[in-house]
N, C-alpha and C positions, 0 to 999 in steps of 0.2 A: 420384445420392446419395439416398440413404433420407433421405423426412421427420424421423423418428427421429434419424438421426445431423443432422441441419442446425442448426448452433449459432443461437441465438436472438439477435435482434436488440435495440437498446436502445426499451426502451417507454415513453417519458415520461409519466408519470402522476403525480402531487401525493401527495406522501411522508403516511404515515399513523401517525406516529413514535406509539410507545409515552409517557406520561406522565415527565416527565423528561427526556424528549432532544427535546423542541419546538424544541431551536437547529440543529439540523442541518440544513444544508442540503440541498432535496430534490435538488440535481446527485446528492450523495454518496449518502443514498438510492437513487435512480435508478439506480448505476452498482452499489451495493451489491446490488441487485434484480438485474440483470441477470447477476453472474457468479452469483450462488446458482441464476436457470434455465439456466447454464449449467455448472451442476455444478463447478467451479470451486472445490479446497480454498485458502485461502490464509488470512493472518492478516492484520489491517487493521493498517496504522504510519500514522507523517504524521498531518497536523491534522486528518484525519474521527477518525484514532483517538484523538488526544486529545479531540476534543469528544464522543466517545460516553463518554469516561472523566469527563466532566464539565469541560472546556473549552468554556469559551463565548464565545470570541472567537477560534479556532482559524480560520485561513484558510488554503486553498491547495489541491490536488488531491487526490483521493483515492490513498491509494498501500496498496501491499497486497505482500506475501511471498508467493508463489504456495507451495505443496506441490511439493518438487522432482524430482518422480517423474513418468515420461517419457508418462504416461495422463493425468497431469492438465495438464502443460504442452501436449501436444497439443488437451486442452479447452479452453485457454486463448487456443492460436493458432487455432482455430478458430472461437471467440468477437468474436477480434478482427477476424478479417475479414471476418464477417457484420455490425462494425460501422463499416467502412469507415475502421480506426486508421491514421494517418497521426505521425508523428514531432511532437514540439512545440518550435518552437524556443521562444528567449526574443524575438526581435523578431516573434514571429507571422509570419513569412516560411511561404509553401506549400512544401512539402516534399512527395516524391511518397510514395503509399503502398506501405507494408513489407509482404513477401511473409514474413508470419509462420510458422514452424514449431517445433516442443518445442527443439530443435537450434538455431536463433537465437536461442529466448529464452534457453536454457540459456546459450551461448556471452557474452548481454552482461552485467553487472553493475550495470547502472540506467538503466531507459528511461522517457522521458517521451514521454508518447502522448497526444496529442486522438482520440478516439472519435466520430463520427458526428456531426464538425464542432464540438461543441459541450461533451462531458464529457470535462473531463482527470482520466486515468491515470497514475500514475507505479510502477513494477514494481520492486522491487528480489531480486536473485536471489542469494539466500543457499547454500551448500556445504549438504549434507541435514543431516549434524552440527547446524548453526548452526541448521536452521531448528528442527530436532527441539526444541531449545533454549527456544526461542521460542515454540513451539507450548506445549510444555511450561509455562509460566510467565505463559501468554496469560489470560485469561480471558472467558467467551461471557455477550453480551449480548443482547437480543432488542429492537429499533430499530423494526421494523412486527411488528404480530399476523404468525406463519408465518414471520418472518425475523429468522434471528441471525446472528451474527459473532463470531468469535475476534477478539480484541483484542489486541494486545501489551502486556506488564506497561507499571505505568508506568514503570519503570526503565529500560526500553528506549524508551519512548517519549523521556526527557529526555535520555539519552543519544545519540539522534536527532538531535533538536531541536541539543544541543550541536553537532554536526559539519556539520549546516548553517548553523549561525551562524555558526561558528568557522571552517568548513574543515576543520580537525584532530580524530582521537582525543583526549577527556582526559586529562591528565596527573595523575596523583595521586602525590603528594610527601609522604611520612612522616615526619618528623619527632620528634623528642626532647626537647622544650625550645630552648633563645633559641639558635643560635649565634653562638658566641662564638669572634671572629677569636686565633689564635695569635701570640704575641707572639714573637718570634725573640731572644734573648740569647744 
């Protein structure tokens, strides 16, 4: 394989956040850096994208909306296993690592991934429609000098949030004033 083509490995290096986003943690950083050298379009969701939105107590992996188009999801699985991504369970049990390609990642709808032992991923894979959406309504922010990201509105961010807490889509229920129970005569 061409040096050129060899997807880049993760670099750990001490995050050098722009004014304002001092809260972010350098994992997210870190993993934030590494798909941008790897070319990698995607929009950032999950609790790195609410603390770039100005959450500051956001916790939990960094998860991202890839570009659903079959050149970037191929950057993507080739990113992953330059960085040696293995599946994450919830009791940390080892899991052997996934023989990633555009074609698997397309086929699952939400993968949670440890990265080179030590930076969690979580992937979610949106219909192109959806992500177009998303993209669309996203807005870019710049977290280190030379590096930005697309953000997911907030409205999709608490909408998120809702369905991991919950489980469920929200319900919105419309209403017209008090009901008022029918009396039978």
């Amino acid at each position: 394989m061409l040096q050129r083509h060899r997807a880049p490995g993760i670099e750990p290096r001490p995050a050098e956040t722009v004014k304002g986003l001092e809260h972010l943690q350098d994992e997210w950083v870190t993993v934030l850096r590494w798909l941008a050298e790897a070319r990698v379009e995607h929009v950032v969701v999950g609790p790195a994208g609410e603390a770039i939105r100005g959450g500051v107590n956001a916790e939990g992996p960094v998860a991202i909306v890839p570009a659903p188009y079959h050149r970037n999801l191929d950057r993507l699985a080739r990113a992953l296993l330059a960085a040696h991504t293995r599946l994450r369970t919830e009791g940390g049990a080892e899991v052997a690592p996934v023989r990633f390609s555009s074609a698997a990642l397309s086929a699952g709808e939400h993968w949670t991934l440890r990265c080179e032992a030590t930076y969690d991923l979580d992937i979610e894979m949106f219909p192109a429609e959806r992500y177009s959406e998303l993209l669309y309504e996203a807005g870019r922010f710049e977290i280190e000098p030379g590096l930005s990201v697309e953000v997911a509105s907030l409205e999709h961010l608490e909408h998120q949030s809702h369905i991991l807490r919950n489980g469920e889509e929200p319900e919105i229920r419309v209403s017209r004033g008090p009901v008022v129970p029918q009396s039978s005569n």
